[in-house]
N, C-alpha and C positions, 0 to 999 in steps of 0.2 A: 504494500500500500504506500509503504514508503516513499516507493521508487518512483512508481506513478505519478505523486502530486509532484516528486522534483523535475519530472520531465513537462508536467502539465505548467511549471512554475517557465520554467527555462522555454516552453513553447511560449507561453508569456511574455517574456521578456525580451524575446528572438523578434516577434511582431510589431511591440514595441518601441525598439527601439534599433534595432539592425538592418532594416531591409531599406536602400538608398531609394527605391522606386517600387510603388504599390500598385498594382494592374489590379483591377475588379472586372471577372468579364458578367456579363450581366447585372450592371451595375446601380437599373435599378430599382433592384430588391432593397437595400436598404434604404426607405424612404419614408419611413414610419419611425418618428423623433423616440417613441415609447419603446419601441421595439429592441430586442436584446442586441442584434447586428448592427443596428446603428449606434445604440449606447458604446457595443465594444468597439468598431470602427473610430467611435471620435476619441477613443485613448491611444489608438496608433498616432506614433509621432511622429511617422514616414513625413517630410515634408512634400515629395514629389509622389505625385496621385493620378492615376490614370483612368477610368471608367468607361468601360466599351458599355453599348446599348446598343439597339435601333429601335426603343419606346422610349426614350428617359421620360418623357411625360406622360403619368400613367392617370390617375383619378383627378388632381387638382394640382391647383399651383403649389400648394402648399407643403404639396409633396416634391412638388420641382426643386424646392428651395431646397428641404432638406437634402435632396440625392446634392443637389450642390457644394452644399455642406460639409459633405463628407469628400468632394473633390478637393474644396479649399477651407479649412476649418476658420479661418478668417475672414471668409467672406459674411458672414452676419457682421460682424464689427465693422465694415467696411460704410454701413449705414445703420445706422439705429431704427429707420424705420423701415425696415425690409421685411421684419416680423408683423408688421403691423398692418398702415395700408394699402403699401406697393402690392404685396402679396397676396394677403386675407382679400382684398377686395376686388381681385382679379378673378377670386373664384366666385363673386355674386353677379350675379347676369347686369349691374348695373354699373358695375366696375371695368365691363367690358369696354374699351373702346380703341377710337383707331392710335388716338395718344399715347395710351396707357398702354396697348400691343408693340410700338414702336420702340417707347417708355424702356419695355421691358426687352426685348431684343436687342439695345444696346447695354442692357448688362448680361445678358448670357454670352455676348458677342466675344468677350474676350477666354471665356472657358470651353464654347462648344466649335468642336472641329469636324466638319459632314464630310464622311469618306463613301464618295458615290459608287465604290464596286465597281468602278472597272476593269480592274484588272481580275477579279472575278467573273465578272458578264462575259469574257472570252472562254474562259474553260467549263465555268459551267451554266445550265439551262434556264438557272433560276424557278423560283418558285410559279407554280401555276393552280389555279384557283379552275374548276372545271366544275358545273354547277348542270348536274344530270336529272332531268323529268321524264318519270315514269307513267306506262298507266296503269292505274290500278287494276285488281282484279275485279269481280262480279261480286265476289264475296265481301273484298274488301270494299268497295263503293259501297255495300248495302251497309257497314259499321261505318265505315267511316260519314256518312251521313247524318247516323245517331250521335257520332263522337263529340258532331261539329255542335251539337245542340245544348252541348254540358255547358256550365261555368268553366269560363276561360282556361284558367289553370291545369283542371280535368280534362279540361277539350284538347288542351296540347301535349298532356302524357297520353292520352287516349288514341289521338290522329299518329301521333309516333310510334307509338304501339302495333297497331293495328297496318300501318304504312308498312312496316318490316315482313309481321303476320300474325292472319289470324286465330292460329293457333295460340298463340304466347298467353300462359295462364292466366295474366290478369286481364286481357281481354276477353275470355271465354269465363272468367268469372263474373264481368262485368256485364256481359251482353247475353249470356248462356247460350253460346252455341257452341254446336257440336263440337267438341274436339276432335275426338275419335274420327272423322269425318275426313279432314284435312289434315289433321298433326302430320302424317306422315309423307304428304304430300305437299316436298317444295313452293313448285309453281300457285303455288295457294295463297302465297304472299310475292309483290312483285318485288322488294326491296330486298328479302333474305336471297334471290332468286339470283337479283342482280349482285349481290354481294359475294356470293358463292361462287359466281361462271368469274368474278374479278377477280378471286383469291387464287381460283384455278388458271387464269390467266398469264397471273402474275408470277406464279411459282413455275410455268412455265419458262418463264425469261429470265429464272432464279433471281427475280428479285421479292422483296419482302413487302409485308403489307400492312398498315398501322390501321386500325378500326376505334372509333371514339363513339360514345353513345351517350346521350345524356341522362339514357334511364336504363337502371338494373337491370328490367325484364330482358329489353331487345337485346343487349349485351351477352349477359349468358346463354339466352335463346342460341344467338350465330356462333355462338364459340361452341356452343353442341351441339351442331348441326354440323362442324367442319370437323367434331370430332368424331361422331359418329358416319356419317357419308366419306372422310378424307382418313379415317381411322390416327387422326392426329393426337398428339397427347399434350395436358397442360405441364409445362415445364421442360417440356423439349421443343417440338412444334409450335406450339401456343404459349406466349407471353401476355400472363393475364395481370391485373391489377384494377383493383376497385378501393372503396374506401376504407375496406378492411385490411388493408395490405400497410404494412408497418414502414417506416420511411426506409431503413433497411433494406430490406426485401424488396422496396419499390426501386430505390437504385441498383440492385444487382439485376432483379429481372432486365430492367434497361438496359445494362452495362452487356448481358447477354443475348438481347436483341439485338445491337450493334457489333456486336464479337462475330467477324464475318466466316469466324470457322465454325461455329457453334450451329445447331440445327431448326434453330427458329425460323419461323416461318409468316407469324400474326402477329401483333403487338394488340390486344385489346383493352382499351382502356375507355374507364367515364370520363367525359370532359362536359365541361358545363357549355363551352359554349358552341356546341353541337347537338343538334336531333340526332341524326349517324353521320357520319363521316367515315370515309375508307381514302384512304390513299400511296401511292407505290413512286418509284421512281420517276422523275417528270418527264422523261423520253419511254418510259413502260407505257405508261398512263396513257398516252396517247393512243401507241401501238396496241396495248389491251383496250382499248373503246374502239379504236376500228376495226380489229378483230369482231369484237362481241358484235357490232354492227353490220357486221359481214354477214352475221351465223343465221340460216334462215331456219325457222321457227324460233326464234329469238330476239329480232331485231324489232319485233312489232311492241316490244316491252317500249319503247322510246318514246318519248313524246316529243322532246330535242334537246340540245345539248349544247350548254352555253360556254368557253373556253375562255379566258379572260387572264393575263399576267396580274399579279399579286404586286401591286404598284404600295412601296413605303411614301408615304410623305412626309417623313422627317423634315425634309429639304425645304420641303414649302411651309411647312409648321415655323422654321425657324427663317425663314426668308434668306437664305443663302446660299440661291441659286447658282450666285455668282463666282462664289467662292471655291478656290480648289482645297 
């Protein structure tokens, strides 16, 4: 035990006080003054500070400030009222203006530096944003009609639900239909259908496939459905994580989703800000939609399909376009 606190003492003081230049990448997380990361951040005495992003401005100004803060720990003293109305007031809709935006990009001006990618943009494809409409089935249209008719909140676990299929427990508890009927028949949902012929796709071109869900049901639903039909298994093929999964475990399951010798094949995970989402490599992603597009008795699933680069606006956020 001893030993322990001398190393955790000496990791302390190595952070503290040794390291000439401090690089944060995703930098920022610490942007919450209350927060354990930022209290311990502003005791490092690194004077040089580096902070990669491409969000620094996440909820409010006021959390801009603080990610600042932690770039240059002087920077609050450099004005006394920075804490107060520069700030606070930017984040009430009345504080907005073209002044006070001008105002305040001549003080970020001298701290933030926009590195446009591109020397990146030549090697690789960049992010792509592919926005796919399906058409329901017969079955599904006849729930998803009733779904539309709940209280908001129920109506969009209910249309997600059901979108995937409608077999999935909590919709056959909620609507009482047959399980037995469909459970074991795929094409009975048009979104498990499509997500299945993409995973199969995709492991074709050995590449791998991330699935996000915003709700428990549809989530475990397709992760047993790929286990069962693709005879996959969790922990080798399938890399699952939900809320039960201990931060631990959460990093290693990832650590072995990207280990390119390793045997995984899914990444399934909840993400809040998705109904489902599936995604693979962005030259796969192509090639498997025109594929599946190709395959006849398959292709009528499509309603159409919108393709769109995933454009950052950092740049225009901070108005400097101009700058290299």
């Amino acid at each position: 035990m001893g030993k322990v606190c001398s190393i955790r003492k000496s990791g302390r003081c190595f952070f503290k006080g040794r390291p000439t230049l401090l690089v944060l990448d995703e930098g920022h997380t610490p942007r919450n003054n209350n927060s354990q990361i930022w209290k311990a951040l502003k005791k490092v005495s690194t004077r040089r500070r580096i902070i990669l992003s491409g969000t620094p401005f996440q909820n409010s100004f006021m959390e801009l400030f603080n990610t600042l803060c932690v770039v240059n720990p002087k920077f609050a003293d450099q004005d006394n009222s920075v804490r107060g109305p520069r700030w606070k007031n930017l984040d009430n809709s009345s504080g907005i203006n073209r002044g006070a935006m001008l105002g305040m990009r001549a003080v970020l001006k001298p701290y933030v530096h926009v590195h446009k990618g591109s020397v990146l943009e030549e090697k690789l494809p960049g992010l792509r944003h592919t926005l796919v409409f399906l058409h329901p089935t017969k079955s599904q249209q006849l729930l998803l009609e009733k779904a539309c008719k709940e209280e908001m909140f129920k109506m969009i676990r209910m249309v997600s639900l059901v979108s995937v299929h409608p077999s999935i427990h909590a919709v056959v508890k909620e609507y009482f239909t047959r399980r037995e009927e469909i459970a074991t028949d795929i094409n009975a949902g048009v979104k498990a259908r499509f997500l299945l012929k993409l995973v199969q796709f995709a492991d074709a071109l050995s590449e791998r496939v991330l699935i996000f869900s915003q709700f428990l049901d549809s989530l475990v639903f397709i992760k047993e459905q790929l286990e069962s039909i693709y005879s996959w298994n969790e922990g080798r093929e399938v890399v699952y994580i939900d809320g039960q999964v201990d931060e631990k475990k959460r990093q290693e399951s990832i650590y072995r989703f990207n280990d390119e010798t390793s045997e995984a094949k899914g990444l399934f995970s909840l993400g809040e800000e998705h109904s489902e989402y599936a995604g693979a490599g962005a030259v796969a992603e192509d090639k498997v939609l025109e594929a599946m597009r190709s395959l006849e008795n398959f292709n009528q699933i499509f309603e159409k399909i919108i393709s769109q680069p995933k454009e950052s606006d950092l740049i225009e956020t901070f108005g400097m376009e101009g700058q290299k």
